[in-house]
N, C-alpha and C positions, 0 to 999 in steps of 0.2 A: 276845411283843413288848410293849417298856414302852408304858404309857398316856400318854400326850401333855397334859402338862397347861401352865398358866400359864406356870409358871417354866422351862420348856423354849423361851418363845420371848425372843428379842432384846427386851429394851423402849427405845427412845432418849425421851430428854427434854431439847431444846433451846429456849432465849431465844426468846424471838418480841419484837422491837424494836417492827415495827408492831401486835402486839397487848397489848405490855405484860406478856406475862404466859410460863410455859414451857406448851411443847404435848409434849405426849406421842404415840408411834405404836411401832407393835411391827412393824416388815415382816418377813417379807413378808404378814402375817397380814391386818395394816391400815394405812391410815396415819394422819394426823394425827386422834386420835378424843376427845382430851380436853385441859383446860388448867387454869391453876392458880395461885398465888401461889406455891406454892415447890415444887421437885422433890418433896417427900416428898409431899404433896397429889396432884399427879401420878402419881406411881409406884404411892398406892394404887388410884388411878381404872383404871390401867393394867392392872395386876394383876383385879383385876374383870372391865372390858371384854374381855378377852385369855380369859378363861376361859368369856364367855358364849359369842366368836364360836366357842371349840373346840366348846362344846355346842353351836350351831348349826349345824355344819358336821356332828357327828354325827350330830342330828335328820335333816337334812334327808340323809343317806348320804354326802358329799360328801367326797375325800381332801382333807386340811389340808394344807395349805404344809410343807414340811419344815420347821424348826426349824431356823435356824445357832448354833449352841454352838459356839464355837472356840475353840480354844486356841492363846495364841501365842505364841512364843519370845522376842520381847524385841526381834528383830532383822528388819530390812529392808535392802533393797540401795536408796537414794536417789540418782539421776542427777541431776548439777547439771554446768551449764558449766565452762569451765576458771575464769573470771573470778570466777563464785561462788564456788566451791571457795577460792582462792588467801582471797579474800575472808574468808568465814569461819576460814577458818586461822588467817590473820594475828589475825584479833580473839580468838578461840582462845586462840594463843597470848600476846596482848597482856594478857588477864584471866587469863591462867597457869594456863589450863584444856587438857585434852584435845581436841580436833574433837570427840567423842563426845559429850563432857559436856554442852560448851558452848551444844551444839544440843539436847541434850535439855532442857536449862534454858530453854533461848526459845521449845521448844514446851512446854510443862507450864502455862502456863495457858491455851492455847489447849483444852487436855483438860476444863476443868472443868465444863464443860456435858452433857456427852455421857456414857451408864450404859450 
């Protein structure tokens, strides 16, 4: 069985508005357990804390959280009203884009917080 280390878990690092700064958490390991001025700051704190709690949970016998690693296909099924739908269409196709594109382009910065 492979050894369970750091880089096998999830780490998120998202904006914190009321605290000014990004917060790091790895679930289901931990949660919010470190912060930072810029992700890269973060993500090294992360990578540390994530390795001590594995060694802790060794020390102490204890089975770890599973690890989610996933792997995704690119593709989702998104339920929207009729009214939505027609919505985004038309603007779709008023910017002479695909439905697909269109909407991937208006979420892509919404992605940019999140690892």
């Amino acid at each position: 069985m492979k050894k369970i280390t750091a880089k096998d878990y999830l780490k998120v690092i998202e904006w914190s508005d009321e605290d000014n700064c990004f917060i790091g958490s790895a679930p289901p390991l931990i949660g919010q357990c470190c912060d930072g001025k810029t992700e890269t700051e973060v993500m090294k704190q992360l990578i540390v804390i994530v390795q001590e709690w594995i060694d802790l949970y060794h020390e102490d016998k204890r089975p770890l959280p599973h690890p989610k690693k996933q792997e995704y296909s690119g593709k989702f099924m998104l339920r929207t009203g009729k009214e939505l739908h027609a919505f985004l269409a038309l603007a779709a196709y008023q910017a002479g884009e695909s439905l697909n594109n269109f909407i991937v382009k208006k979420l892509m910065p919404s992605q940019k917080r999140s690892h």
